[in-house]
Each structure stands twice: as C-alpha cells, then as structure tokens.
C-alpha positions in Angstrom: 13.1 71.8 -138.6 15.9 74.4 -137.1 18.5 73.1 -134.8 17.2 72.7 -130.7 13.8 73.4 -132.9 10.8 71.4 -131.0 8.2 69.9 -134.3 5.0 69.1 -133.6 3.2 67.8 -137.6 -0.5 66.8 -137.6 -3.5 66.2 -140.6 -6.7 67.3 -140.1 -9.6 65.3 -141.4 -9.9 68.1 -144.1 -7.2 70.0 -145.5 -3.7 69.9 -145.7 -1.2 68.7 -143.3 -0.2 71.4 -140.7 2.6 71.6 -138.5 3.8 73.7 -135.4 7.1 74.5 -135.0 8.6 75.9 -131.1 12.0 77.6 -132.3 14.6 78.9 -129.6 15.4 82.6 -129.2 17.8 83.8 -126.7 14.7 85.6 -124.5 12.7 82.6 -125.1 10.7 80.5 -128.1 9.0 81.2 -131.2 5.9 79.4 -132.0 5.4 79.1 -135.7 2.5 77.4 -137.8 2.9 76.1 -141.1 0.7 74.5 -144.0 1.7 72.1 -146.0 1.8 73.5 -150.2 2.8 70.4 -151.4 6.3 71.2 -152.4 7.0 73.3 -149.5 5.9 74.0 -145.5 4.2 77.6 -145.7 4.1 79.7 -142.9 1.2 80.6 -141.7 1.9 82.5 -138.7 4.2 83.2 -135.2 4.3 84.5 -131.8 6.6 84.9 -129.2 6.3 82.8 -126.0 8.0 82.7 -122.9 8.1 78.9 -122.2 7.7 75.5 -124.0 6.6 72.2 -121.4 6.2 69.4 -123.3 3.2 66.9 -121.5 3.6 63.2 -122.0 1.6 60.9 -120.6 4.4 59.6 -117.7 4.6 63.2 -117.0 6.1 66.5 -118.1 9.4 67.4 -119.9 10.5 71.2 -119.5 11.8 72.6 -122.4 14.3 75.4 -122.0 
C-alpha cells in the first residue's frame, strides 16, 4: 500500500487472493486491481475515478 492509499484485500472461493487498491492523484484517485502471484501483488488493471466514499454500516465516510 502507497501512502493516503485506501486497500481493500479479499479471496475468492477459487483462485488467488485479489486486492483493490484506491490511490490519490492530485485530480482525483486511481483505482487499481491486483492478483496475488505468490511472491508478489500483480497488477491487473486501473482507472481513473473522480471520488472514493467508503460505506460502513453506521454510515458513510468520504474520502478525499
């Protein structure tokens, strides 16, 4: 994980673990997905977003 970077990690029930990854730009975030290799997190893709809100279940957390 990057600095101010938001990490969300999860395992499917087949396959290796995953993880996204919402990384701060100065015009907004960068969502990134990884796979897991074993020895290191691969990416797997990215796209630029324009906001990140984070929903719990006591409500919502904006992230800017």
């Amino acid at each position: 994980m990057t600095d101010d970077a938001i990490d969300i990690r999860y395992r499917p029930a087949s396959g290796p673990p995953r993880k996204v990854s919402f990384r701060p730009r100065p015009d907004g975030w960068l969502r990134v997905t990884l796979e897991w290799t074993g020895c290191i997190w691969r990416e797997t893709g990215c796209e630029p977003v324009d906001d990140v809100d984070l929903e719990c279940v006591d409500g919502v957390a904006i992230c800017r």
